[in-house]
N, C-alpha and C positions, 0 to 999 in steps of 0.2 A: 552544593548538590545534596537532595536528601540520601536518604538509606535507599531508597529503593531505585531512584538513580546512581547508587555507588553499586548495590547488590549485579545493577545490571550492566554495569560496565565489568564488575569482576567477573560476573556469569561469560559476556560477551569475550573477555581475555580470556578465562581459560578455556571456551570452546576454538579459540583461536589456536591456542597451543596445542591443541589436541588436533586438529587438522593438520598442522606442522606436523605433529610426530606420526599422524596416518601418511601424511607424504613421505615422507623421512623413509618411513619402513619399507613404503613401496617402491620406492625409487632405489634405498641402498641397501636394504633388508634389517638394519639397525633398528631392534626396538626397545621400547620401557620394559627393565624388570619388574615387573610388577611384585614377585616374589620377594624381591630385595628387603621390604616395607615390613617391619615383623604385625604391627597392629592390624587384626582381620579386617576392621575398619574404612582405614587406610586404604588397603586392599580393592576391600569393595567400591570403594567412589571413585579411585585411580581406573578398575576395570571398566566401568560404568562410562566415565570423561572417557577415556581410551575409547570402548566401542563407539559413542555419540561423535567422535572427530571422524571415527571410519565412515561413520553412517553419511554424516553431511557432506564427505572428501566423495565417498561414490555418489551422491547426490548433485556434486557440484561435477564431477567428470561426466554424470549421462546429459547432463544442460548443456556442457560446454559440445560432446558429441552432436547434442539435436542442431547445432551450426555449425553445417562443414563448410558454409563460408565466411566463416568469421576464424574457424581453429582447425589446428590440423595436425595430424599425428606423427610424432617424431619417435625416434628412438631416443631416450635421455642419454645415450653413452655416448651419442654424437654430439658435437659440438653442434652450434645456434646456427642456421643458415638464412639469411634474408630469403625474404619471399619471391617466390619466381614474376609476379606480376603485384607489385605494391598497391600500383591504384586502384586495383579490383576487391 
């Protein structure tokens, strides 16, 4: 794989990780300290990944909403419930 096929696989993981930690938050309020990282640097690209996983995590929730029959709204503190009609 050259460089620009590795660049975009590493690109592609960390925006993965970053949707991870925008679920993460939402789901259990747990977030990155960003503050923790002394290098302003640091800082800035950690907030930057951080907001981009927010962005794409509500991008990927209003898609999943435009098919309410394919997805459907649970409360996450409930456990998993099979579907009232599977074959539908």
């Amino acid at each position: 794989m050259g460089l620009i096929g590795t660049l975009t696989h590493a690109s592609f993981d960390i925006m993965l990780v970053a949707v991870c930690l925008a679920g993460i938050r939402r789901s259990t309020g747990l977030t990155l300290r960003i503050g923790y990282f002394e290098n302003k640097n640091y800082r800035s690209v950690l907030g930057f990944i951080v907001g981009a996983g927010e962005n794409i995590f509500d991008v990927a929730a209003a898609f999943m909403a435009g098919y309410p029959s394919i997805f459907r709204r649970q409360d996450p503190r409930l456990p998993h419930r099979p579907d009232e009609n599977p074959g539908r």
